[in-house]
N, C-alpha and C positions, 0 to 999 in steps of 0.2 A: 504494500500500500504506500503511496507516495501522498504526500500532504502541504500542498502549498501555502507559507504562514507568509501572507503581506503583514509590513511592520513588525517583523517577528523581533527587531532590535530594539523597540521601544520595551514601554513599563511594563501594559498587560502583555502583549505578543509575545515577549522574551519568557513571561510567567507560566504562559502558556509552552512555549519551544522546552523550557527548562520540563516541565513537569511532561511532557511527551516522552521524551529523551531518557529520562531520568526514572521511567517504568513505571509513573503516577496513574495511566491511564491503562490498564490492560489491554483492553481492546485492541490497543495500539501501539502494542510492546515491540513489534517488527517493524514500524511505520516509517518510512524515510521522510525527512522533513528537510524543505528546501524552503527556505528565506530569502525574502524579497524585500530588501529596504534601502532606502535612498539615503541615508545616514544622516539625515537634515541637522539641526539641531538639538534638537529631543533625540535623535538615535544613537546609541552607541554599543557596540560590539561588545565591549567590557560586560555587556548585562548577557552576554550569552556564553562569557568565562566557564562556567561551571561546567560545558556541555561540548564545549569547545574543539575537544577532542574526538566526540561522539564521529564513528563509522558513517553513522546514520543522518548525520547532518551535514547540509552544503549551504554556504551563505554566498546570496549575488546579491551586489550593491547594484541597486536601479529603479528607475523611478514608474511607479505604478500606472502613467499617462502612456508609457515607452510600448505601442501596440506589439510592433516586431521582436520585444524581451519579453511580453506575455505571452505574446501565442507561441515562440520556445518554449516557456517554461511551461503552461499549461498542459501542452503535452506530454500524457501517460499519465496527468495529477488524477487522484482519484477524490480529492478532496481538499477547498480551497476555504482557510480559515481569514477574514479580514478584516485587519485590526488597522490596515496604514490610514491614517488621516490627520490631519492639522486640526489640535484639539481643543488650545487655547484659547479661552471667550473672548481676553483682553484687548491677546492679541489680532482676534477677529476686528474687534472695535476700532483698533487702533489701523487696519487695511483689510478689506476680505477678499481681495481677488484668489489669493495663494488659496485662501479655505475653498472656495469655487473649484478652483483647478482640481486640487486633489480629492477632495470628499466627491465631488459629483464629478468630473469627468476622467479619475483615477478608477472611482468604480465603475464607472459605465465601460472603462475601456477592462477592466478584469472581468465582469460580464461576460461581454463579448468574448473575448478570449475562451472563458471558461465553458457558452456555448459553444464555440468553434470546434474545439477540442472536444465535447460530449463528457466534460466533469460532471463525477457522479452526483455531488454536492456541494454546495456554496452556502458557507457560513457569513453572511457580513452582519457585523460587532456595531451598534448605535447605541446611541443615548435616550434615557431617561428627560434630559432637554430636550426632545423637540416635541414633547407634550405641550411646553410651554410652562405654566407656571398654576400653582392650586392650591385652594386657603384648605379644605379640609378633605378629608377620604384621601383614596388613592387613584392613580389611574391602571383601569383596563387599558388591554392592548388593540382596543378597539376606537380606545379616545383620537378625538381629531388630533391631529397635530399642525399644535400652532407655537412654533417655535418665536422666538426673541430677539434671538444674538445673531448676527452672521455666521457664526460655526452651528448655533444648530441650526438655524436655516439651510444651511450647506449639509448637513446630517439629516436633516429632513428627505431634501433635495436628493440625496444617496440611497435612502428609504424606498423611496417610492421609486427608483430606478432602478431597483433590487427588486422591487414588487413587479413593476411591471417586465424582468423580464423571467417571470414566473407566470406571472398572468399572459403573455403574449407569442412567450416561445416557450412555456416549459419548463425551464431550467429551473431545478430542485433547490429555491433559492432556501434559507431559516433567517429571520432577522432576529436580534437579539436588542433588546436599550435595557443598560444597566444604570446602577444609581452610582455615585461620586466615589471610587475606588482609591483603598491606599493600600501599601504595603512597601517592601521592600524595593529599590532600585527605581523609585518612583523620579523622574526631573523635578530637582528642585525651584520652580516654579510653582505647581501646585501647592495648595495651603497647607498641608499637612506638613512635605518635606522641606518648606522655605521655611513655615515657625519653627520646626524644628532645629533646624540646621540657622538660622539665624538667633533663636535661644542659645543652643549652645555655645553661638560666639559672641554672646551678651550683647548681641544686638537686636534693635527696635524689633517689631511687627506690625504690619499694618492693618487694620481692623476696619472694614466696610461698613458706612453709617451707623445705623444702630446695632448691628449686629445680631441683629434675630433672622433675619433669613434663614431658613431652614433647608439643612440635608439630608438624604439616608445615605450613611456609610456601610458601604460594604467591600471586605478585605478580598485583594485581586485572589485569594487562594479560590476562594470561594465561587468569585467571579467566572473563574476558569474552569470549576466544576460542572456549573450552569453550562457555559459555555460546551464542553464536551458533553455533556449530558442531551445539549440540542444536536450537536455534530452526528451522533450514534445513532439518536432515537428520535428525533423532532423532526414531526411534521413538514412536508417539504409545502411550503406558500405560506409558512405559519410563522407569528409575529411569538417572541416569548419575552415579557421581563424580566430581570433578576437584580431583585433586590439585597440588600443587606438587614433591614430589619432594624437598625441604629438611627433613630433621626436625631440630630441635634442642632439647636441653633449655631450661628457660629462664633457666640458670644459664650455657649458652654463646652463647645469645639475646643477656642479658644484657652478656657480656664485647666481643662483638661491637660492642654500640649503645658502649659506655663508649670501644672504641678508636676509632670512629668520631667522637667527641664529643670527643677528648681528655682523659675526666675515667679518675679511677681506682677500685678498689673503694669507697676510703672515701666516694663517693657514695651509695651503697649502701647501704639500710636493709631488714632481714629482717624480715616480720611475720607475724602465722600465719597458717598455711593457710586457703584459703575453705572454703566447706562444702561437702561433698558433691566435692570439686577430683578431676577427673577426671586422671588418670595420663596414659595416653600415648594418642592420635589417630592414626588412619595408616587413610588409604584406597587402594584396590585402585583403578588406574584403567584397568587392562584392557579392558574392555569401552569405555569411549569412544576412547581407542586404536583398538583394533582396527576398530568400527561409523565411527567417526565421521573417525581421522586425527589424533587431538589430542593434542599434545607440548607441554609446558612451555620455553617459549623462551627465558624471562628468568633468569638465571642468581641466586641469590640474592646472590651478592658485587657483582653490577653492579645490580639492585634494590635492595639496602636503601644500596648509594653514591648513588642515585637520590634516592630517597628522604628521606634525610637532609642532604643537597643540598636539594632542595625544599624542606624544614620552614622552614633556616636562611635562607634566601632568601624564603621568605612568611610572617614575622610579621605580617603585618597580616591575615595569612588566620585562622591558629588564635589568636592573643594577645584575641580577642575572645569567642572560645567558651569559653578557661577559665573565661574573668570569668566567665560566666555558667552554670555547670555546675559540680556537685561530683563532682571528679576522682577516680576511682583504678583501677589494675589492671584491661587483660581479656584 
């Protein structure tokens, strides 16, 4: 079985390649996995160290747009997991052509490809964002989707060109939108790994207006089991959420990461709000439950101890992506 992971060099992908690799998943203990990633900013090789040596693994740097490097690679894939996309809200805000390119015509050209070739299945990886935003309950995977930000606009935009070409040609598409993901090897840009990693170096953090907006956290282990649990057994045309089951404002987020750090509020810097700063997230994950078996294992108090354990322990991993990346809040 050969298994094509777009993005497989970022956060989730690598979590994903890593636990493939690494005999986490039976199913797919023989599985040859071949990585597709453009090594943008967020990508880095280093997060696929552990596996590095693996028989069974081959990495090609290239950009998911590059039709004539997909339909190579597609060929023989029996199974296309896709996680590449430009993910960043702020930095949506602050340009979104780049999130255009990639999220909608990166996956439209791996589609294609992937009908070309006759893949047995295509996983592509969404957000919990392009619901849009919800004061109470959760969303089914039926809710419209009225995304916010330029990136999930752009993840919307990727959605429904993943749907249609299940609805139009066939192709055994699964779509997945999970909620706000941390763990290990995460770019420190996101909130988790910036407080972190900016706590320990007794420096500030920047805190969003009032800070209640609301998230559900769930730990990429988790995510990734969701995730293969749709690869195996999930319905081909069929939408699945995965949740984590943790919501927290990011004012108790915040209070969290500072006892864990040992620093105190006056760490703490308030700035204004982003634009367009969606309110509260919460997905329904009923249906994969129920279809699939899938429960959140990781507790978020033993997660984010994980976690920030990890940071404090591999400076040499993130101390080199700040340098080179302009940091704030996602």
């Amino acid at each position: 079985m050969r298994i094509l992971v777009t993005g497989g060099a970022g956060f989730i992908g690598s979590n994903y390649v890593r636990k493939v690799l690494g005999g986490q998943y039976p199913a797919y203990a023989d599985a040859e996995v071949v990585v597709l990633d453009k090594l943008t900013y967020a990508g880095n090789e280093a997060n696929l160290a552990p596996v590095a040596d693996s028989p069974r693994l081959r990495f090609v740097r290239g950009d998911i747009c590059d039709a004539e490097l997909v339909g190579k690679l597609m060929a023989g894939t029996d199974l296309v997991v896709h996680f590449a996309a430009e993910s960043h809200v702020d930095r949506s805000i602050l340009g979104s052509a780049d999130f255009v390119l990639t999220n909608v015509l990166g996956t439209q050209t791996l589609l294609q490809g992937a009908l070309e070739a006759g893949v047995g299945k295509f996983v592509h990886i969404s957000t919990d964002e392009v619901y849009g935003t919800i004061d109470e309950g959760s969303w089914p995977e039926t809710h419209p989707l009225e995304p916010n930000s330029p990136y999930s606009a752009a993840k919307a935009g990727s959605d429904l060109m993943a749907r249609s070409y299940h609805r139009t040609h066939g192709l055994p598409v699964c779509i997945t939108r999970c909620s706000n993901n941390y763990g290990r090897y995460h770019f420190p840009e996101k909130v988790i790994p910036l407080f972190v990693t900016n706590l320990i170096d007794g420096k500030k953090v920047p805190l969003y207006g009032d800070g209640l907006n609301v998230r559900d956290w769930l730990h990429v282990d988790d995510h990734c089991r969701g995730i293969q649990l749709v690869a195996e057994k999930g319905r081909a045309g069929e939408i699945y959420n995965i949740g984590g089951g943790t919501e927290l404002t990011n004012k108790e987020l915040t209070e969290k990461l500072l006892e864990a750090t040992g620093r105190d509020w006056s760490f703490v810097e308030k700035v204004a709000d982003r634009k367009g700063h969606d309110r509260r997230y919460s997905v329904d994950i009923t249906k994969i439950s129920t279809e699939l078996g899938y429960t959140p294992q990781v507790s978020f108090e033993q997660g984010l101890a994980d976690t920030v354990a990890w940071y404090k322990e591999n400076r040499d991993w993130w101390e080199p992506l700040k340098a080179r990346a302009a940091l704030s809040a996602g």
